[in-house]
N, C-alpha and C positions, 0 to 999 in steps of 0.2 A: 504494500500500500504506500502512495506515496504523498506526502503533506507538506505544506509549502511552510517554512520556516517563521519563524516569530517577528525575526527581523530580514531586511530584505538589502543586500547589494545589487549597487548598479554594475551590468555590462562594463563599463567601462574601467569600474574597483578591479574588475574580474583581472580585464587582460592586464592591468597596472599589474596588479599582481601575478599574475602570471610571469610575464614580461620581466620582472624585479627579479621572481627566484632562476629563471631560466639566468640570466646577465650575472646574479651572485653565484650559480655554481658552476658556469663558466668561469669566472673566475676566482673558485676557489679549484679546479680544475686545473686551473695552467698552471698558478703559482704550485699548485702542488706535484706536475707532471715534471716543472723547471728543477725543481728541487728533489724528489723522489724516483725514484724508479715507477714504471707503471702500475705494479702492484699494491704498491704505496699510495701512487695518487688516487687510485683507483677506493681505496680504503677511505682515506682523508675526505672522497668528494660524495661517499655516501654517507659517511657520518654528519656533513654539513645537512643533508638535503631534508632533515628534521628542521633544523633548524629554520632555511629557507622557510621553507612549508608558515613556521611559527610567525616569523618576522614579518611575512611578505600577505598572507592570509589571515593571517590575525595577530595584527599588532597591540592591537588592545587588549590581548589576552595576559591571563596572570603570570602564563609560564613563557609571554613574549617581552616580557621587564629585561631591566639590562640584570641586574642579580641573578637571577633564576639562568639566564644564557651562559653568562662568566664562569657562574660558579660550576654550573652544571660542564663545562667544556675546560675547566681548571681542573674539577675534582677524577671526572675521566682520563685527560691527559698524562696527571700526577700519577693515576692506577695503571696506565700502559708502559710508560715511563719504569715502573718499579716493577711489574710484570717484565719485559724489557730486559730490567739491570737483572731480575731475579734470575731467567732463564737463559740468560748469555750471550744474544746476540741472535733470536731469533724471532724476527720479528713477526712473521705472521703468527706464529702460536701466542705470542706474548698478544699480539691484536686479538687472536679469539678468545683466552684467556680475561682480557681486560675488558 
């Protein structure tokens, strides 16, 4: 069944947003392809694409604040990071791992 939402965006919010995350993880794509190996970037540009989605679709949201982002891509980092140093230099396990 399908029912038409509470609140309503315009067409236009749509493709803004749209438009916004496709250009943000394009480039969080290059920067990360310039810097990593493909496997790497390739890791880096799906972990952003939550994020996108948050920022770009709903900014107003509680978990689209700059605190909730920072912290939440600080405190992940920090865990891959120490996965990472834990397990010696490998890094996709340490990536499934964290």
């Amino acid at each position: 069944m399908v029912r038409k939402l509470a609140y309503t965006v315009s067409e236009r919010e749509h493709w803004i947003s749209a438009a916004g995350g496709l250009v943000g993880m394009l480039a969080v794509w290059w920067i990360s392809a310039l810097v990593l190996d493909s496997q790497g970037a390739v890791l880096v540009a799906t972990s952003m694409g939550s994020t996108a989605v948050m920022l770009f679709a709903a900014p107003h949201g509680p978990m689209s604040q700059p605190w909730p982002l920072v912290g939440g891509h600080l405190v992940s980092a920090l865990t891959g990071v120490a996965c990472a140093h834990w397990l010696g230099g490998e890094p996709m396990l340490a990536a499934s791992l964290a």
